[in-house]
TIRO-132384 format. One line per 5 residues: number of its first residue (from 1); their letters; for each residue z, x, y of C-alpha. Coordinates in steps of 0.5 Angstrom, whole numbers. Each point is the difference from the previous one (the first is absolute). Layout:
REM TIRO-132384
NUM> A> Z X Y | ...;
***
This chain:
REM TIRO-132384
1> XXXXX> -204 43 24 | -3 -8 0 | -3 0 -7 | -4 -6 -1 | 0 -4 -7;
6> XXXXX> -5 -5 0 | 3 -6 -3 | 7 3 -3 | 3 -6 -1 | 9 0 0;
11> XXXXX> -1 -5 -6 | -2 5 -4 | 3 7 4 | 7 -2 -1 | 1 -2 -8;
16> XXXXX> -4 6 -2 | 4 4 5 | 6 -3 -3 | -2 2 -7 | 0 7 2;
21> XXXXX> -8 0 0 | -1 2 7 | 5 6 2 | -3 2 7 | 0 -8 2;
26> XXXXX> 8 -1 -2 | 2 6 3 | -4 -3 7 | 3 -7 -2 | 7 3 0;
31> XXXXX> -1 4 5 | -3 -4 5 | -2 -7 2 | -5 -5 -3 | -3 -8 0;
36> XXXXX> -5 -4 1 | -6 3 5 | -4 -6 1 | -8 0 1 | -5 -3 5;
41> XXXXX> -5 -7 -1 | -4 1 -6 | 3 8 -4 | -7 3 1 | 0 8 1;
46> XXXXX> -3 -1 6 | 5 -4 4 | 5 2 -3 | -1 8 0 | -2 -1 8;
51> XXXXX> 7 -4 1 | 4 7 -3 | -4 4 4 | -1 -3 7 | 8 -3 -1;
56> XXXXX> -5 -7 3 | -2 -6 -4 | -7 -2 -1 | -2 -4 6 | 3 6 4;
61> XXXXX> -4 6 -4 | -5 -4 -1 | -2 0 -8 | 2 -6 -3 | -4 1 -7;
66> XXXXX> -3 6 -4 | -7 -3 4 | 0 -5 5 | -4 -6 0 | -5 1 7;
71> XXXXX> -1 -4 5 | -7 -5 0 | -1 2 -7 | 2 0 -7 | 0 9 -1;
76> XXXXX> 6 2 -2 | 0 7 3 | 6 6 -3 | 6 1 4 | 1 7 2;
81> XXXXX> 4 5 4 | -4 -1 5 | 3 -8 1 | 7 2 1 | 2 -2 7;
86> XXXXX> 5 3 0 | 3 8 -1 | 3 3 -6 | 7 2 0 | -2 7 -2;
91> XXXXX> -5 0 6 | 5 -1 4 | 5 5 -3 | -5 5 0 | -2 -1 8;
96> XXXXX> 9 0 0 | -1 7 -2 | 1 -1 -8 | -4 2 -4 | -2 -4 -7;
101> XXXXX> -3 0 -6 | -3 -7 -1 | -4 -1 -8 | -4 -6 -2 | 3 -5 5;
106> XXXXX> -5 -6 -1 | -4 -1 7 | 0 7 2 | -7 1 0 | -2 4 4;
111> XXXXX> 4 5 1 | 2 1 7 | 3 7 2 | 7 1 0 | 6 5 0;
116> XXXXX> 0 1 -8 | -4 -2 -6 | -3 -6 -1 | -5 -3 -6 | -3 -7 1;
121> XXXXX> 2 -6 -5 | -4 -5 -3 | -6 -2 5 | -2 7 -1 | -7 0 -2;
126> XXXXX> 2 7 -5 | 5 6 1 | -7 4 3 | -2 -5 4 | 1 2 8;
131> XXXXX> 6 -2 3 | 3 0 -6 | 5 5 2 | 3 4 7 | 1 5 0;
136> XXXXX> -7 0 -3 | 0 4 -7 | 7 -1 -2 | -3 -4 -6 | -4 6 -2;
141> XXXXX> 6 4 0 | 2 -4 -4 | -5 0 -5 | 1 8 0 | 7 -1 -1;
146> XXXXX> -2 -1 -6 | 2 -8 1 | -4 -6 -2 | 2 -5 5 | -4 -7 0;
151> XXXXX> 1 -7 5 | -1 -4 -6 | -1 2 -8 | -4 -6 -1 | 4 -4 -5;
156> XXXXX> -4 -7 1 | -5 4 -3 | 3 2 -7 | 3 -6 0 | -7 -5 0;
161> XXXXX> -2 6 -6 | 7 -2 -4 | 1 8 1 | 8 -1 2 | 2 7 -3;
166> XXXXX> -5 4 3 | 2 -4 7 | 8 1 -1 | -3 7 0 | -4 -1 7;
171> XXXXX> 6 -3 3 | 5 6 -2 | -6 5 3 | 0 -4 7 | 8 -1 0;
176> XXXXX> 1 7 -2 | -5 2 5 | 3 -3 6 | 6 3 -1 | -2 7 -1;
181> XXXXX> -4 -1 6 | 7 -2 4 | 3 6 -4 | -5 5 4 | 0 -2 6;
186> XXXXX> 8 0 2 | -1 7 -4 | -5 3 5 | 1 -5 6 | 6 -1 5;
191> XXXXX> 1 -7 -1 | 6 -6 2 | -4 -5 -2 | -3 -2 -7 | -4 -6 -1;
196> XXXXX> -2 -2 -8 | -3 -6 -3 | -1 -1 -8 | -4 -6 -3 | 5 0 -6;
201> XXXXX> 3 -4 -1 | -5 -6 2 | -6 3 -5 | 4 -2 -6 | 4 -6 2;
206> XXXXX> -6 -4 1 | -3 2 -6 | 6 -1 -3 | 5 -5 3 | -1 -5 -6;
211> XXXXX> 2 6 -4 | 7 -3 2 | 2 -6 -1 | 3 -4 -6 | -6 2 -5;
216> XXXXX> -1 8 2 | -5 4 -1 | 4 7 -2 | -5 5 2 | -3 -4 7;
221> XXXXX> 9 0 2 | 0 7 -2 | -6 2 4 | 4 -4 6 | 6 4 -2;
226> XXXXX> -3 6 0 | -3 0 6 | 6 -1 3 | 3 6 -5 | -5 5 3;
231> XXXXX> 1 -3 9 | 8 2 -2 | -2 7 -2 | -5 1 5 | 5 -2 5;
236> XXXXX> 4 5 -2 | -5 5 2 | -1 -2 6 | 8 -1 2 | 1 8 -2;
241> XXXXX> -3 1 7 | 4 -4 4 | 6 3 4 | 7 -1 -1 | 0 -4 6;
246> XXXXX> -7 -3 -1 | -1 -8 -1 | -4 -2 -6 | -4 -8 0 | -3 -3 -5;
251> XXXXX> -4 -7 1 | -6 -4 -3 | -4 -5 3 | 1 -5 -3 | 4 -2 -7;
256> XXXXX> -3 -3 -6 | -1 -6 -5 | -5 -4 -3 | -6 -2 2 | 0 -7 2;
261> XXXXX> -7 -1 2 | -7 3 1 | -5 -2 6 | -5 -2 -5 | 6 -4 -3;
266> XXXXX> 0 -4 7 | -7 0 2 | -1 -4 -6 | 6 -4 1 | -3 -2 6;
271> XXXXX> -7 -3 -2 | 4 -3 -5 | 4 -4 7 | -8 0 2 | 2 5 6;
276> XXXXX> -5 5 -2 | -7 0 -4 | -3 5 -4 | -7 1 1 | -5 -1 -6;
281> XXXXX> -6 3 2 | -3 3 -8 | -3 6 3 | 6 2 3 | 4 -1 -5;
286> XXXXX> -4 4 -5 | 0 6 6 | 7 -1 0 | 1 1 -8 | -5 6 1;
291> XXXXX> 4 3 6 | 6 -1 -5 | -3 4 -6 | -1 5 5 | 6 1 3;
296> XXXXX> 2 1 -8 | -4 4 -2 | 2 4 7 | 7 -1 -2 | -1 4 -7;
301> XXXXX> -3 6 4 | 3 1 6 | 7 0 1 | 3 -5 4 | 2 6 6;
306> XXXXX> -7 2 0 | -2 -7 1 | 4 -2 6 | -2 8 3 | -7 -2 -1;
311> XXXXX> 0 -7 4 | 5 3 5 | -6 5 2 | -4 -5 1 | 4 -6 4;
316> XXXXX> -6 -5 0 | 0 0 -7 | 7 -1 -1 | 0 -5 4 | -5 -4 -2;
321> XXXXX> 3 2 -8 | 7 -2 2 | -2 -7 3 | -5 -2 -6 | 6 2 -5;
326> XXXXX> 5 -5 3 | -3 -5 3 | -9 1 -2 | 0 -7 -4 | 3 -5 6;
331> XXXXX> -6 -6 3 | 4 2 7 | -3 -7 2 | 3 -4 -5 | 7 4 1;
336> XXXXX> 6 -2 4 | 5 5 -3 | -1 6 -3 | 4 7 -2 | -4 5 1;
341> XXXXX> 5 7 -1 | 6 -3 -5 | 5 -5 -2 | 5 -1 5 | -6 0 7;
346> XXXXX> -5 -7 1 | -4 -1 5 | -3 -6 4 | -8 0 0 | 0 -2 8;
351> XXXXX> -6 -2 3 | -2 5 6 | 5 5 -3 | -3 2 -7 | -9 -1 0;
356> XXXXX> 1 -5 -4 | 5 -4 1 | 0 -7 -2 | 8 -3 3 | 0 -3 6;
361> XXXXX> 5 4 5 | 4 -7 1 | 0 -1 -7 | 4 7 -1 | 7 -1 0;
366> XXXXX> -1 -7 -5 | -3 4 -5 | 5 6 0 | 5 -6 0 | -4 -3 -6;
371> XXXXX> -1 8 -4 | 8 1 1 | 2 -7 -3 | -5 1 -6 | 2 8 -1;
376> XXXXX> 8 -2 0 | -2 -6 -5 | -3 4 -4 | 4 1 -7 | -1 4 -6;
381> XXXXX> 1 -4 -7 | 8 0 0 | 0 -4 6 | 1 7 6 | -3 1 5;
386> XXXXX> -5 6 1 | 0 2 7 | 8 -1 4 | -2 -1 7 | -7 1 4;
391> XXXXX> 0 3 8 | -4 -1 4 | -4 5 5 | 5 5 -2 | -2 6 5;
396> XXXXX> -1 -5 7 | -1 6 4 | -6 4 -5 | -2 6 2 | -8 1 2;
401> XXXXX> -5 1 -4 | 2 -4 -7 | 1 -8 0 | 7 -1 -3 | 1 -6 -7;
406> XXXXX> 2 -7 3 | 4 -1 -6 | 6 5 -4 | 3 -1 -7 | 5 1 -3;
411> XXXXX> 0 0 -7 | 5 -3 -6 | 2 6 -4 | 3 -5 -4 | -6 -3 -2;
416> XXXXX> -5 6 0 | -5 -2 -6 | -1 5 -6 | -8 3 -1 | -3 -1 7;
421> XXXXX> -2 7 0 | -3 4 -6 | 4 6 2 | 4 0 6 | 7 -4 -2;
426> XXXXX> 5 2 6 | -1 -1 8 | 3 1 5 | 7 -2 3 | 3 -1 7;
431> XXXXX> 6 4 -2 | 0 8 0 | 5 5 -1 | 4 4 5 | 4 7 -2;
436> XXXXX> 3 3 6 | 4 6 -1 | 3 7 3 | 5 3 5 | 3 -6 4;
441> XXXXX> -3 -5 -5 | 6 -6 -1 | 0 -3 -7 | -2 -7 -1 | -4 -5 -1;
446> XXXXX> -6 -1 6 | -1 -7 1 | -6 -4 4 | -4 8 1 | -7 -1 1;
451> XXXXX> -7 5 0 | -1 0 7 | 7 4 0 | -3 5 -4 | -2 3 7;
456> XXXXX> 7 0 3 | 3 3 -5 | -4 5 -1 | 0 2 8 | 7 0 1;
461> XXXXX> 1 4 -7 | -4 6 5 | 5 -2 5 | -7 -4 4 | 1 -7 4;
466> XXXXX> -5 -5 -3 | -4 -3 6 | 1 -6 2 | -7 -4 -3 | 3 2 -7;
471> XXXXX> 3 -7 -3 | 4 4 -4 | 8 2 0 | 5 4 -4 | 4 -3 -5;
476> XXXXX> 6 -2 3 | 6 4 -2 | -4 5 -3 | 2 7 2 | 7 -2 2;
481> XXXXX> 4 5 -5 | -3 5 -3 | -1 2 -8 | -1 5 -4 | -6 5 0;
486> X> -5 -1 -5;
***
């Protein structure tokens, strides 16, 4: 079993294991190996979930973003399944003969046949759209099981209403919901592989991380904590199945802290810095004002699962949505340096790269010096720097088809500023979490384990050898004695 958990971080998982609020995760703590599992370049679910599956970083799968930044241009196109450049260690176990049961892994879509069941993640379209599944119709058995599976309960939605109660409920429908379908299908299938992603508990950790620190909100730490309470319970669930002699890892993807910055955060930054400029055309400022009226109002009537499967049907659309969102109101001729899909990515407006590029390509190093310098130097009121270090062209050898950032930051927890988003308070870390545990498992604490080991791990738990483009390896000492069965 490789059950996924997006953003479980172990500064959480152990004390609460401790305390005794998680039982299945001590007895896998206790029984098994665990640390730190550290995530890829900017934590998105893109790269980082491709990375679990493909046992490859982001520059050999070849998604570096949940959208990629096209060459010649400043669309900014959706990443999907159909990127990865690389197989799934799934795919790879079923062409070995082993059959598996793979649920909700992001970048899945469109399903491709395989030995076992397979339901696609979140770049799904909808669970009814075609390709959703293989074999094809496993979803509508589900639905005549009696069980209401979804990709994604659209918890933004309730949140944006302030209907946090109603979006608990949604959350426990989309967890319970899973694990149902997991139970289903190894009750009716011969499987030696299962393959399962949750949102929890990212979901409520970044909407309420705050919650946590020296002055806490008691309901938001609560909802963190319950989150965590209800994956323990349906880990339970699912570890029934597992045989005596079965291996059980549990991962995320990234871990989690606070939120150190928005890209909106650092445009303005760097207009201040007069790297970027606004356009002030008036017009386009009213229809920009009129296109955000809009989008409430659509926000208050349609939920939010249901918008992103309308864009996803019309991909001209979602592209041209998704760009006017993020970078809609830049003067691009005016602009040198731009962030264009979050915080921690910038790119330079090279002239003969982007359309309208307005930096000389002898000029470009200089300025990246120039950027780098003023981010470093940038300090909050107590004298501490925003941004820790900043890396130049982080994937030299891109994969085609997408124009890589020129600039990668990494940001100072430590100095993460209060209230730069009306509601989102939590962000990704680098630092996600590894349980490993079953027969021939040595208790221990792992150390230096990456997600691209995922992979591996769980190739060589169905006794497959990986291939050598996997960049991946097994923790070493792992499985040098065995321990207790689960």
């Amino acid at each position: 079993m490789v059950i996924g958990l997006d953003g479980l971080t172990l500064k959480l998982l152990l004390p609460l294991a401790a305390a005794g609020e998680l039982p299945t995760f001590a007895r896998l703590l206790q029984g098994g190996a665990h640390g730190e599992l550290r995530s890829v370049t900017n934590m998105t679910t893109g790269p980082t979930w491709a990375s679990f599956a493909t046992g490859c970083g982001p520059a050999r799968h070849g998604i570096l973003h949940d959208f990629h930044h096209q060459p010649g241009s400043y669309a900014l196109r959706p990443t999907g399944g159909r990127d990865l450049r690389a197989p799934a260690f799934w795919r790879l176990a079923s062409d070995a003969g082993r059959a598996a049961i793979v649920l909700n892994v992001p970048h899945s879509y469109p399903a491709r046949p395989l030995r076992g069941v397979l339901l696609a993640g979140i770049d799904a379209p909808g669970e009814r759209a075609p390709g959703f599944d293989t074999p094809p119709g496993s979803y509508r058995e589900l639905r005549r099981a009696g069980i209401d599976y979804m990709i994604d309960c659209g918890l933004a939605s309730y949140m944006q209403a302030g209907r946090v109660t109603a979006g608990a409920a949604a959350v426990e429908r989309e967890t319970e919901g899973r694990t149902r379908a997991a139970e289903h299908f190894m009750r009716r299938h011969d499987w030696d592989l299962l393959v399962v992603v949750y949102s929890l508990p990212d979901v409520w950790q970044h909407y309420y991380w705050a919650a946590l620190s020296a002055a806490p909100d008691r309901a938001g730490r609560e909802r963190i904590y319950d989150g965590y309470r209800m994956i323990d319970r349906h880990l339970a669930r699912l570890l029934a199945y597992l045989p005596a002699d079965g291996l059980a890892i549990v991962c995320s993807d990234h871990g989690f802290g606070p939120l150190c910055g928005t890209r909106d955060q650092v445009n303005r930054w760097l207009a201040g810095q007069g790297l970027l400029r606004y356009r002030e055309d008036r017009r386009r400022g009213l229809l920009a004002r009129l296109a955000r009226a809009a989008l409430a109002q659509a926000r208050g009537r349609i939920s939010f699962r249901r918008r992103q499967q309308l864009l996803a049907a019309i991909p001209a659309l979602r592209r041209a949505v998704e760009t006017r969102l993020r970078v809609g109101g830049i003067d691009w001729t005016g602009t040198q340096v731009y962030a264009a899909l979050d915080h921690q990515e910038l790119w330079i407006n090279l002239r003969r790269r982007q359309p309208a590029g307005c930096v000389a390509p002898a000029d470009y190093d200089a300025l990246c010096e120039r950027v780098a310098a003023a981010l470093l130097a940038w300090r909050d009121e107590r004298g501490r720097p925003y941004v820790r270090a900043v890396q130049r062209r982080p994937y030299p050898d891109p994969p085609p088809g997408c124009l890589p950032p020129d600039l990668l930051l990494e940001w100072n927890r430590a100095a993460a500023p209060p209230g730069l988003h009306p509601l989102i308070s939590g962000d990704h870390e680098p630092e996600g979490a590894l349980i490993v545990a079953g027969a021939g498992v040595r208790p221990q604490r792992l150390k230096g384990c990456s997600l691209v080991d995922i992979a591996p791990l769980a190739l060589h738990g169905l006794g497959l050898a990986p291939p050598a483009e996997m960049e991946g390896s097994l923790p070493a000492g792992l499985f040098e004695m065995a321990s207790e069965n689960l």
